[in-house]
Backbone of each chain as ProteinMPNN parsed JSONL, in Angstrom:
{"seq_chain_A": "XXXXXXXXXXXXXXXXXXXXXXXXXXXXXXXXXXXXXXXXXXXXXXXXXXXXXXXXXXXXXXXXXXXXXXXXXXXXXXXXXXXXXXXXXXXXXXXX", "coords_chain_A": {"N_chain_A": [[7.116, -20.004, -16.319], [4.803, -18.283, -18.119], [2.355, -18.538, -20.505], [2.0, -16.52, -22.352], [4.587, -14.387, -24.606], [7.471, -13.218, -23.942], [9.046, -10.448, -23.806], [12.047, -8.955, -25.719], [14.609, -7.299, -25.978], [15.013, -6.459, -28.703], [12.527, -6.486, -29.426], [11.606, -4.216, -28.085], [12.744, -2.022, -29.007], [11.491, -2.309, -31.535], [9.516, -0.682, -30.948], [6.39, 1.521, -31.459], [6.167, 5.248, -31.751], [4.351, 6.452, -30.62], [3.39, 4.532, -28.946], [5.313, 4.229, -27.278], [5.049, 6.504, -26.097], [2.736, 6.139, -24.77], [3.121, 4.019, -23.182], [5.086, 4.746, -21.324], [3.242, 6.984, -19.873], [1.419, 4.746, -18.524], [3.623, 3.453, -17.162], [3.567, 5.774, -15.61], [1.899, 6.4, -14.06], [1.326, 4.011, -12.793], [3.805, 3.53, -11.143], [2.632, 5.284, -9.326], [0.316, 4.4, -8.172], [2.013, 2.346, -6.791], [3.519, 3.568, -4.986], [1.546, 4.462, -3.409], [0.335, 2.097, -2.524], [2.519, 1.373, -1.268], [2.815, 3.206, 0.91], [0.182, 2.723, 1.833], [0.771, 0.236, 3.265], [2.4, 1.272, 5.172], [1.191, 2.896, 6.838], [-0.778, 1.221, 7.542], [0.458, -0.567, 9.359], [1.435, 1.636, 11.476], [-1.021, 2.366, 12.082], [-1.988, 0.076, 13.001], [-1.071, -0.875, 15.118], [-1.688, 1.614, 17.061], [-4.864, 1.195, 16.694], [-5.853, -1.522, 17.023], [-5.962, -3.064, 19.608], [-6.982, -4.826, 21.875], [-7.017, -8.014, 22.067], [-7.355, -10.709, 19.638], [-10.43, -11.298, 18.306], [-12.114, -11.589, 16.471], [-12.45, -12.399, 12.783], [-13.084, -9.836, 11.396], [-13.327, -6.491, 11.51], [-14.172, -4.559, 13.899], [-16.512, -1.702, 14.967], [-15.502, 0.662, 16.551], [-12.969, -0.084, 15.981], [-12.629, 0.575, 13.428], [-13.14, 2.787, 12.804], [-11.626, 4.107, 14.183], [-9.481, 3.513, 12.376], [-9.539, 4.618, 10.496], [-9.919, 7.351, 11.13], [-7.344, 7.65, 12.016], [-5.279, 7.151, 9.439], [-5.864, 9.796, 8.55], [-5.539, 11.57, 10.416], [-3.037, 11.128, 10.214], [-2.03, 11.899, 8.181], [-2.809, 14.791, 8.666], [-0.824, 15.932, 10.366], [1.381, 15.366, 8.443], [1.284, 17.239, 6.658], [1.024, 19.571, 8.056], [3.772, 19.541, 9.276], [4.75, 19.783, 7.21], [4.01, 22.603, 6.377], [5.088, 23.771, 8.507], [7.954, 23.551, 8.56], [8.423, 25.018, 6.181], [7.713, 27.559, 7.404], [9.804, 28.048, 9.35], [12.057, 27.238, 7.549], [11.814, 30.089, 5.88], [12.005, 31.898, 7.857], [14.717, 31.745, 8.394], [15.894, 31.932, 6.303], [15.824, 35.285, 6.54]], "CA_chain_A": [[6.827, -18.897, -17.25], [3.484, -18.064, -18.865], [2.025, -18.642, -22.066], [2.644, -14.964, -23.293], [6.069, -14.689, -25.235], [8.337, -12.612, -23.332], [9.909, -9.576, -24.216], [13.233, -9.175, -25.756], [15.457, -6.215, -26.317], [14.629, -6.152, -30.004], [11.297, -5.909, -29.232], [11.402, -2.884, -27.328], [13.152, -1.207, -30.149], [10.258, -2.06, -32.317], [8.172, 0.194, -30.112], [6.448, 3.157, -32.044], [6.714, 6.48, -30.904], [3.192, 6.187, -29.818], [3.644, 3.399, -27.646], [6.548, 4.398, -26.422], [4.546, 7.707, -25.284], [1.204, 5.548, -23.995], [3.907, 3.451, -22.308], [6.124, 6.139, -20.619], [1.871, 7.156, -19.447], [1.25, 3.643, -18.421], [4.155, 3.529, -16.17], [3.877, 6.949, -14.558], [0.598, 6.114, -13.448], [1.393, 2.508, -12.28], [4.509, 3.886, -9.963], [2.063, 6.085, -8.783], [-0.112, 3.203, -7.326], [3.152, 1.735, -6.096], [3.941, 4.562, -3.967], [0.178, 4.648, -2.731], [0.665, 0.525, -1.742], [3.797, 1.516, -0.074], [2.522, 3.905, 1.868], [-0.697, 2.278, 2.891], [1.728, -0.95, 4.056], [3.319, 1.662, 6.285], [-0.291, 4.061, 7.883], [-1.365, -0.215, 8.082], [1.492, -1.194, 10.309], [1.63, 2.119, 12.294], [-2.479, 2.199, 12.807], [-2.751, -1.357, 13.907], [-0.906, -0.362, 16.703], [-2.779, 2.123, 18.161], [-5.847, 0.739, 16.986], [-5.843, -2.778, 16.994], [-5.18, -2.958, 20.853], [-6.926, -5.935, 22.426], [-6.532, -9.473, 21.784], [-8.334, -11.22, 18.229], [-11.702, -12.382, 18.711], [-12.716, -11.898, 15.441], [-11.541, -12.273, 12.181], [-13.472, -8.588, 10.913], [-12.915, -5.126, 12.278], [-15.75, -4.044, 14.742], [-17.048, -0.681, 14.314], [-14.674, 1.207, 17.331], [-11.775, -0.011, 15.235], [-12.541, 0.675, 11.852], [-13.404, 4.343, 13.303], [-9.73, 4.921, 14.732], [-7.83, 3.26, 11.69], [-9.865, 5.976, 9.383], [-9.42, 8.802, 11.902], [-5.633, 7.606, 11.925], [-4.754, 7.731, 8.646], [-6.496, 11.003, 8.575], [-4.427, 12.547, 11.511], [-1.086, 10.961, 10.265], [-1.948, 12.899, 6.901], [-3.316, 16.099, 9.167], [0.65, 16.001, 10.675], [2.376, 15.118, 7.556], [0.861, 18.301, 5.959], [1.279, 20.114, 9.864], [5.113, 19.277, 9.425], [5.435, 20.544, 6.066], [4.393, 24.227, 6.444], [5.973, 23.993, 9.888], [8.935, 23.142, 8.005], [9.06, 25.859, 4.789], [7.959, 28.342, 7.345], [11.161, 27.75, 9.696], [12.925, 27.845, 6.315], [11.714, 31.153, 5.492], [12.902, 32.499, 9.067], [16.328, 31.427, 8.617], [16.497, 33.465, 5.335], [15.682, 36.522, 7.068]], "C_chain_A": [[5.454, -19.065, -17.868], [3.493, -17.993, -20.19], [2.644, -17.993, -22.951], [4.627, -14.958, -23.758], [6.712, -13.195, -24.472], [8.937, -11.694, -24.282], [11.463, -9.11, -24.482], [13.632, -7.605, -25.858], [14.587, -5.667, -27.778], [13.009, -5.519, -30.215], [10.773, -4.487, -28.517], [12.02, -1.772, -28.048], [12.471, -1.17, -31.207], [9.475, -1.347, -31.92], [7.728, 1.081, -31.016], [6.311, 4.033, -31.182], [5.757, 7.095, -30.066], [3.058, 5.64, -28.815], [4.521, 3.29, -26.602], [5.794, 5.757, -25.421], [3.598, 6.805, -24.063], [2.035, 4.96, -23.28], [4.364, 3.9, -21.032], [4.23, 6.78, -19.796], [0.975, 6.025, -18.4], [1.91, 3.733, -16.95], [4.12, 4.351, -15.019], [3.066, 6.656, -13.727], [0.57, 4.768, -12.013], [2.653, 2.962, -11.091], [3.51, 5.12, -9.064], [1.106, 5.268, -7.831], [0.274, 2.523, -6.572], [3.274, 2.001, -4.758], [2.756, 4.66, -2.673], [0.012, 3.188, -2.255], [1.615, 0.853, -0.694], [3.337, 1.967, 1.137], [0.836, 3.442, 3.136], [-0.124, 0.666, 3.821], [1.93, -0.19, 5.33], [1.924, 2.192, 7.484], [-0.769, 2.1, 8.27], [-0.553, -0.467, 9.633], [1.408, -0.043, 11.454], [0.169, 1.734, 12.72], [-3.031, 0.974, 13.278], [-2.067, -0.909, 15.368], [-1.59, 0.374, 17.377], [-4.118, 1.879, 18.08], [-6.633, -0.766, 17.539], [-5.75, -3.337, 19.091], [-5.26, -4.511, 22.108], [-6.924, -7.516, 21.579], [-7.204, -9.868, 20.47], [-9.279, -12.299, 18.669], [-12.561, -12.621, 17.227], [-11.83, -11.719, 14.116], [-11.863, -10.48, 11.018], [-13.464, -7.252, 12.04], [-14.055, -4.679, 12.874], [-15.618, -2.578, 14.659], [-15.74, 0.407, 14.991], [-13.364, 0.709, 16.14], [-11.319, 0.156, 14.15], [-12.605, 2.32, 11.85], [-11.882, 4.61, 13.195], [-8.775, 4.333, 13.399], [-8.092, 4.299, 10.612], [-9.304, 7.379, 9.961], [-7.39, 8.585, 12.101], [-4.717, 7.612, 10.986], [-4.813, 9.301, 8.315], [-5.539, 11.943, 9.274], [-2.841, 12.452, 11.004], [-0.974, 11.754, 8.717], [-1.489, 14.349, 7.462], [-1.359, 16.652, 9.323], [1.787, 16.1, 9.582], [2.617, 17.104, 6.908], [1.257, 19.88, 7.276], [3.222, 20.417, 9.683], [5.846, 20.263, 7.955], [5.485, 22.182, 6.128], [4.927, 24.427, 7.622], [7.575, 24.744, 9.168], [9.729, 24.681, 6.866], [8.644, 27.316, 6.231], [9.08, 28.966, 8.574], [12.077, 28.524, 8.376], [12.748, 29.356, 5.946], [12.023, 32.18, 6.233], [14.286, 32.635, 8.828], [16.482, 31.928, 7.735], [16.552, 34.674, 5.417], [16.86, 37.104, 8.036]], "O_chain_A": [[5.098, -20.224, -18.082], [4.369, -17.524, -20.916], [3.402, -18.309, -23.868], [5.573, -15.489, -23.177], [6.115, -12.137, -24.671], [9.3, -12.049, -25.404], [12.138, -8.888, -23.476], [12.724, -6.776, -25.787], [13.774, -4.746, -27.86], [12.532, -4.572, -30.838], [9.661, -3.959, -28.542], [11.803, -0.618, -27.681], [12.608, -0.209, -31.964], [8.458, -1.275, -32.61], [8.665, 1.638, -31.587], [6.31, 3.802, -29.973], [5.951, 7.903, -29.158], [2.632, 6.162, -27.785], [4.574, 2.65, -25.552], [6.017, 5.893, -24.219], [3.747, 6.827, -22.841], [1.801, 5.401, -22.155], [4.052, 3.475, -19.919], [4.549, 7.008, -18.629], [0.062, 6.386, -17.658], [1.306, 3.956, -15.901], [4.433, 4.049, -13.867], [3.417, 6.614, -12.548], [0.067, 4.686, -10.892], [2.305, 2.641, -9.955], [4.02, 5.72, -8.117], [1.182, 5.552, -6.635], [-0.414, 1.975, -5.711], [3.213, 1.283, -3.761], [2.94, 4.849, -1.47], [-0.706, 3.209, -1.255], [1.492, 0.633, 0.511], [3.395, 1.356, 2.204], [0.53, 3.641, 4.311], [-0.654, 0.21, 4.834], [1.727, -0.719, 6.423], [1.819, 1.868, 8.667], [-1.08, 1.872, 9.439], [-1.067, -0.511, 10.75], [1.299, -0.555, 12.569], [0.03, 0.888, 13.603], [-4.133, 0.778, 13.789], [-2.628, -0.687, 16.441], [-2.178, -0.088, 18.355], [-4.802, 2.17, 19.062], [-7.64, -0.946, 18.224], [-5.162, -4.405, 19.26], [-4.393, -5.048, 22.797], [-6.784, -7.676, 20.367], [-7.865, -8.876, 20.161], [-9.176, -13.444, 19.112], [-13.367, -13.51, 16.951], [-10.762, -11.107, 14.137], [-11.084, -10.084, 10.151], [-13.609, -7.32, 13.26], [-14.994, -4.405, 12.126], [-14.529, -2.174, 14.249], [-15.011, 0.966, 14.172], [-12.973, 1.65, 15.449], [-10.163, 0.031, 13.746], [-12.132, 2.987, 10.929], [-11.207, 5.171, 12.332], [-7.574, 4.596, 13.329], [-7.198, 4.801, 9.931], [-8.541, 8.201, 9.453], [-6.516, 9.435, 12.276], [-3.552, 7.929, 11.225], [-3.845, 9.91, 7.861], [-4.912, 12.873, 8.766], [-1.871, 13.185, 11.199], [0.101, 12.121, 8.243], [-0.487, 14.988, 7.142], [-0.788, 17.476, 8.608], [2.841, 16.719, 9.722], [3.596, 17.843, 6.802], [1.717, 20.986, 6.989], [3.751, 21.484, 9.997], [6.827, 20.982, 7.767], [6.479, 22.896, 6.003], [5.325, 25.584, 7.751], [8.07, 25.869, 9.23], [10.868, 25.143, 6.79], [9.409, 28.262, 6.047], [9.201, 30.182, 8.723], [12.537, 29.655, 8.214], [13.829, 29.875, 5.666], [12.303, 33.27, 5.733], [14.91, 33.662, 9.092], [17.39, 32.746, 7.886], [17.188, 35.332, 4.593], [16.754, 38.227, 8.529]]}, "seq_chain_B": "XXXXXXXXXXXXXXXXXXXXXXXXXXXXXXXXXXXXXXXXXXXXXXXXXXXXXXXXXXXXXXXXXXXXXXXXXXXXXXXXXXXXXXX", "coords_chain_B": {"N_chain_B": [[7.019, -9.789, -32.712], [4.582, -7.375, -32.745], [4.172, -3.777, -32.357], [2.41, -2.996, -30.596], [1.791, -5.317, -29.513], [3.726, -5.664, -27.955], [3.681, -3.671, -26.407], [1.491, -4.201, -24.812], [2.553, -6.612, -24.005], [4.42, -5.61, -21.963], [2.844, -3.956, -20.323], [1.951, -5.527, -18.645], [3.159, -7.157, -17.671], [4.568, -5.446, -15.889], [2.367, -4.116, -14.377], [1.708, -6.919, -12.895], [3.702, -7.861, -11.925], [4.565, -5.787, -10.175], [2.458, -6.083, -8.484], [2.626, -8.959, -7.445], [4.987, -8.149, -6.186], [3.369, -6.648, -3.866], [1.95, -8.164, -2.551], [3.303, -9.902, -1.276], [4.611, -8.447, 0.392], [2.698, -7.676, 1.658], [2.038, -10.282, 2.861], [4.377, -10.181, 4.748], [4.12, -8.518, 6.317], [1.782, -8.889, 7.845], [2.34, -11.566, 8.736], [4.543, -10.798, 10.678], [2.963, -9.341, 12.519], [0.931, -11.255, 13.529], [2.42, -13.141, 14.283], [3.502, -11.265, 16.929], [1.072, -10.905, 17.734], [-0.45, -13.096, 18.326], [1.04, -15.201, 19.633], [1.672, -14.944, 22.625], [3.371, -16.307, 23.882], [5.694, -18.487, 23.026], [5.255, -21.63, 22.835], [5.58, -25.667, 22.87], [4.709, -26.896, 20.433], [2.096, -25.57, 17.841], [-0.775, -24.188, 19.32], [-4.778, -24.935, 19.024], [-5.932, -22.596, 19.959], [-3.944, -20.793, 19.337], [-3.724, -21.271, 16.274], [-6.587, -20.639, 15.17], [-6.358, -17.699, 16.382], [-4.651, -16.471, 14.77], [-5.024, -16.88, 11.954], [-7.697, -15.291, 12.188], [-6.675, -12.932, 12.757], [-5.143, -12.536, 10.414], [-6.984, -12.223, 8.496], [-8.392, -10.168, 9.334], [-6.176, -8.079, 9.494], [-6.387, -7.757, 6.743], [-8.457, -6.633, 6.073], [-7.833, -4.527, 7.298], [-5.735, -3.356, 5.981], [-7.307, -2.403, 3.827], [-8.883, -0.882, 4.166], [-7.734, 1.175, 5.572], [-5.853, 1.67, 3.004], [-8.06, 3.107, 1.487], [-8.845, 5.025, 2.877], [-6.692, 6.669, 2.602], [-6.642, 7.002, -0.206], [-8.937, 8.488, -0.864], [-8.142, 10.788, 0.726], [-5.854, 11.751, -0.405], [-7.035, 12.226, -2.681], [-8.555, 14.262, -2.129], [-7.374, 16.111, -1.102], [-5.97, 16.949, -3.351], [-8.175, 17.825, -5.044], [-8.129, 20.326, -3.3], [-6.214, 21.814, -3.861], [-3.66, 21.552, -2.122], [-1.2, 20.15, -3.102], [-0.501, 21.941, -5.36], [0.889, 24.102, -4.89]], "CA_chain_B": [[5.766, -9.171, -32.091], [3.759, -5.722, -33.257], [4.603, -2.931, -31.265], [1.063, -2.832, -30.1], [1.572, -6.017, -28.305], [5.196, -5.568, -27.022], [3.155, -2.711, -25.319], [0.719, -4.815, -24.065], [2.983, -7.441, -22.971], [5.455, -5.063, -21.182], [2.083, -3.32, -19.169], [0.777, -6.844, -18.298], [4.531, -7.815, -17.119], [4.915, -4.565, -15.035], [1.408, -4.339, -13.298], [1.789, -8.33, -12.217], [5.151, -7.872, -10.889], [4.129, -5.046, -9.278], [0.95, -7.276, -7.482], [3.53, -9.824, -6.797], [5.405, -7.468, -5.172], [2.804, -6.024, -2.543], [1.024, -9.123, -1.973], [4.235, -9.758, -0.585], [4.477, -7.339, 1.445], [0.979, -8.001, 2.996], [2.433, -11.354, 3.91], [5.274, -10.218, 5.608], [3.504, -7.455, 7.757], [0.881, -9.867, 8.521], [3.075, -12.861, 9.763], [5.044, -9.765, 11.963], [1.946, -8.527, 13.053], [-0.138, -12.167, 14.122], [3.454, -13.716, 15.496], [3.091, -10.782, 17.816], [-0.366, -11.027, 18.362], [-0.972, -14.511, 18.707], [1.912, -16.038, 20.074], [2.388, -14.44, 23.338], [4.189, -16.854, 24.777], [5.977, -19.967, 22.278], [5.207, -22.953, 23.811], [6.643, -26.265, 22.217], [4.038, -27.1, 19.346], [1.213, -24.114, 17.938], [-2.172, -24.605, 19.85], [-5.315, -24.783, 17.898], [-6.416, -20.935, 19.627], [-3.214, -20.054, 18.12], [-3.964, -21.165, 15.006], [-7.706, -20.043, 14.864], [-6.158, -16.262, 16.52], [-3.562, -16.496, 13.508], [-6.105, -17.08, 11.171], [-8.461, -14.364, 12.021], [-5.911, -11.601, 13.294], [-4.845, -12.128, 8.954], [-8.405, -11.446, 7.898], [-8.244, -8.656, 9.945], [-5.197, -7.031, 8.986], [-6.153, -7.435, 5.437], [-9.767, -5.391, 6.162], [-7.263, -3.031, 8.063], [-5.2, -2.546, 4.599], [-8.681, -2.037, 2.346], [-9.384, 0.511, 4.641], [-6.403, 2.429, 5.298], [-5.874, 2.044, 1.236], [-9.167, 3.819, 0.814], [-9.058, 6.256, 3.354], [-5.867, 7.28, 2.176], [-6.37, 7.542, -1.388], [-9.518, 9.563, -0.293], [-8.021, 11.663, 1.327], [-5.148, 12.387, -1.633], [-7.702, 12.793, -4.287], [-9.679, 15.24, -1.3], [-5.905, 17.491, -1.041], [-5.628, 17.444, -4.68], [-8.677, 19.13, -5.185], [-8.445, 21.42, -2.524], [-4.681, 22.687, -4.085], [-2.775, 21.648, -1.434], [-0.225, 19.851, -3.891], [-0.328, 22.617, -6.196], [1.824, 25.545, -4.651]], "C_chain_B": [[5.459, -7.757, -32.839], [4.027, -4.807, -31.9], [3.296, -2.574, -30.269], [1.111, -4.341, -29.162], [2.483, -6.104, -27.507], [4.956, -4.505, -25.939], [2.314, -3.365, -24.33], [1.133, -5.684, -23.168], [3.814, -6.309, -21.677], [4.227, -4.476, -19.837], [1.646, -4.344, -18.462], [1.901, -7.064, -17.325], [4.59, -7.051, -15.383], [3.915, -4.195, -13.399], [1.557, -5.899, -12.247], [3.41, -8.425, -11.246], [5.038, -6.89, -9.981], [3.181, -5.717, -8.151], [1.781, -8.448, -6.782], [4.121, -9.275, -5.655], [4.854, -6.963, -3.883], [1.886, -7.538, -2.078], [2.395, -9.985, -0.679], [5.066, -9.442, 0.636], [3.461, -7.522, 2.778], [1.801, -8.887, 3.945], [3.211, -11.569, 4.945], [4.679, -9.356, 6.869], [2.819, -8.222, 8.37], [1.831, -10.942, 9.299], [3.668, -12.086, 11.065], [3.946, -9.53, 12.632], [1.364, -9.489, 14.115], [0.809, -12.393, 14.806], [3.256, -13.17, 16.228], [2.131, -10.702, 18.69], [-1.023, -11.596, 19.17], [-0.569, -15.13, 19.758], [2.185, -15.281, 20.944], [3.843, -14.883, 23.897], [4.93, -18.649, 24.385], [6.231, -21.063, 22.759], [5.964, -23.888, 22.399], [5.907, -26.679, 20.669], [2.774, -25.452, 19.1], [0.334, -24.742, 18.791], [-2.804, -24.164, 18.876], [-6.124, -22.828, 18.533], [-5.5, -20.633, 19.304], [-3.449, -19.819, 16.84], [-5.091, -20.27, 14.645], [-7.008, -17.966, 14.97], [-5.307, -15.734, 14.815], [-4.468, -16.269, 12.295], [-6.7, -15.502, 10.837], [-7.185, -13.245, 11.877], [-5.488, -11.722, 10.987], [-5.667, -11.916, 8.179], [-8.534, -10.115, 8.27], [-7.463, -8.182, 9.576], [-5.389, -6.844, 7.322], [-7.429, -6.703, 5.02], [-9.088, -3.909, 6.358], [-6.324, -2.058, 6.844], [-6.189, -2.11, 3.986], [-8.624, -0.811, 3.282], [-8.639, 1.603, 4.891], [-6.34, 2.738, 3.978], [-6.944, 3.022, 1.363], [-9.033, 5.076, 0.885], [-7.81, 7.285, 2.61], [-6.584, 7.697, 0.544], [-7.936, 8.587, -1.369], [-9.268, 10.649, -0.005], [-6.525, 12.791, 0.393], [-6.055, 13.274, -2.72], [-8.346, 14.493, -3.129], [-8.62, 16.48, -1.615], [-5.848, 17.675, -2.511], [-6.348, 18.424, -5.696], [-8.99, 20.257, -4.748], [-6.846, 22.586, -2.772], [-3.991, 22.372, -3.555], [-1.361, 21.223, -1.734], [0.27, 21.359, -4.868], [0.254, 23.711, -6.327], [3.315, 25.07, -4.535]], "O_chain_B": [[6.343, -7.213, -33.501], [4.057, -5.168, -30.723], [3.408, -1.879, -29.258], [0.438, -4.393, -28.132], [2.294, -6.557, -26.378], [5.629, -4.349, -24.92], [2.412, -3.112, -23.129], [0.68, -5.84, -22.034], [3.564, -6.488, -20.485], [4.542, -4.519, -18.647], [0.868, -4.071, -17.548], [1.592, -7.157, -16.137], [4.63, -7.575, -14.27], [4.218, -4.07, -12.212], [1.503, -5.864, -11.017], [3.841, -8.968, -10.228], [5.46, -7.156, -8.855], [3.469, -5.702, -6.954], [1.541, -8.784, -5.623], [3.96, -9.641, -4.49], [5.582, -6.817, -2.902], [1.199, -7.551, -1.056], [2.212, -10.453, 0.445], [5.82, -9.989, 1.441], [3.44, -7.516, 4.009], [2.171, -8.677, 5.1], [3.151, -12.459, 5.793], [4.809, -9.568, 8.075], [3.106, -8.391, 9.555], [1.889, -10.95, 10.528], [3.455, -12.467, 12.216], [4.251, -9.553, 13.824], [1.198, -9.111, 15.274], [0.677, -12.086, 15.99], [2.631, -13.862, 17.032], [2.145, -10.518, 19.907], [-1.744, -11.293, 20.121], [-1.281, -15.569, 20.662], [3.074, -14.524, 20.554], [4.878, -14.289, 24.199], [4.805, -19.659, 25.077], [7.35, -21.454, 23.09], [6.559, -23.439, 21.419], [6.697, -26.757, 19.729], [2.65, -24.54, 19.918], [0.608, -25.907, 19.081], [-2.351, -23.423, 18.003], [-6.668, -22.044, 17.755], [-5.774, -19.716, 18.528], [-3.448, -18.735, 16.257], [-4.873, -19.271, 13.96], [-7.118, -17.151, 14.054], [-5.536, -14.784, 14.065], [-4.407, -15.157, 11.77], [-6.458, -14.759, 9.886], [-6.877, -12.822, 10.763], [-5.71, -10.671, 10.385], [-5.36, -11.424, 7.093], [-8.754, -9.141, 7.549], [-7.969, -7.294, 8.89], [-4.745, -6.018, 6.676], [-7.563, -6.223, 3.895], [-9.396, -2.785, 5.96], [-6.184, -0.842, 6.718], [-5.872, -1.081, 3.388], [-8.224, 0.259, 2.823], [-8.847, 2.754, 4.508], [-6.674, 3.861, 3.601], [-6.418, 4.134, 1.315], [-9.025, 5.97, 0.038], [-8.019, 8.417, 2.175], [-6.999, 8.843, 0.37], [-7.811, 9.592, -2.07], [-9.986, 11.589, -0.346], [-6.289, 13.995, 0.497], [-5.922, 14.356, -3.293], [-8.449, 15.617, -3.619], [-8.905, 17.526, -2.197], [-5.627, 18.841, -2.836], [-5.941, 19.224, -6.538], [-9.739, 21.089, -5.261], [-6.512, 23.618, -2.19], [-2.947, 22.678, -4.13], [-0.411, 21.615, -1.055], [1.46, 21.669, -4.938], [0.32, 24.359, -7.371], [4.213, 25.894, -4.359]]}, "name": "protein", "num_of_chains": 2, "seq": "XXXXXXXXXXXXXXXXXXXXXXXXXXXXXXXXXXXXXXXXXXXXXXXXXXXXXXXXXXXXXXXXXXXXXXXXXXXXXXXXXXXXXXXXXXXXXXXXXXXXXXXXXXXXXXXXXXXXXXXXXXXXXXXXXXXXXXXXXXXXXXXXXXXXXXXXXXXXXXXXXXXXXXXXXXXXXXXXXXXXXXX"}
């Protein structure tokens, strides 16, 4: 455990109503970074695959492969966004 | 404590456990990633181009996160001001 004194219950009921706001502001933000880690874990793992392709000669990304892992998040956005109005305007068929 | 630092501790707590958490993460994608990479073929001890491939191939994958990170959040902030969240 670290220096800093740990947070108890009681203490979080001392909060003011300020802090409790800047807090509740704090967090939203910070799961919002989360989500944006998560997701670059996942565009990492898919785009080494198709970019990454021959063997490791070095331990930095040469220019051809730093190209395709930009253009590959890029495309797996282009699709995401591709899928969605695909998607609502399907949905908007089937209400008709 | 002052409620001014029970704030402070709780954001300090939340960000670091959070960092814990993805560094984490790295390590596991990375070890999946080089085992694959490296190790075609598991002989009975590592070799040292294993090791060295091992090595690099986790420098590399952790250029390959900065840059995906970027592009991505680039490319959020780019949709966010172009509306595409906003309907």
């Amino acid at each position: 455990m670290d220096s800093q004194a740990t947070v108890s219950q009681a203490d979080i009921e001392r909060l003011s109503d300020k802090d409790k706001a800047d807090l509740r502001q704090v967090l939203a933000k910070e799961e919002q970074r989360n989500f944006v880690q998560q997701q670059s874990h996942t565009f990492t793992e898919i785009c080494w695959k198709k970019c990454i392709t021959s063997n490791i000669k070095s331990n930095v990304l040469d220019s051809s492969e730093g190209n395709c892992l930009a253009n590959c998040v890029e495309r797996f956005f282009d699709v995401t966004i591709t899928t969605q109005k695909h998607l609502s305007a399907m949905r908007n068929q089937a209400g008709h | 404590m002052d409620s001014e630092s029970v704030k402070k501790a709780i954001i300090r707590q939340v960000i670091m456990e959070a960092n814990v958490q993805n560094s984490r993460h790295l390590v596991e994608k990375i070890n999946e990633t080089c085992f694959d990479k490296c190790i075609a073929k598991p002989g009975s001890s590592i070799s040292n181009g294993e090791k060295t491939c091992a090595t690099q191939c986790m420098e590399k994958y952790m250029a390959a996160w900065n840059l995906v990170n970027q592009t991505y959040m680039r490319r959020v902030q780019q949709e966010i001001n172009s509306g595409t969240f906003s309907s």
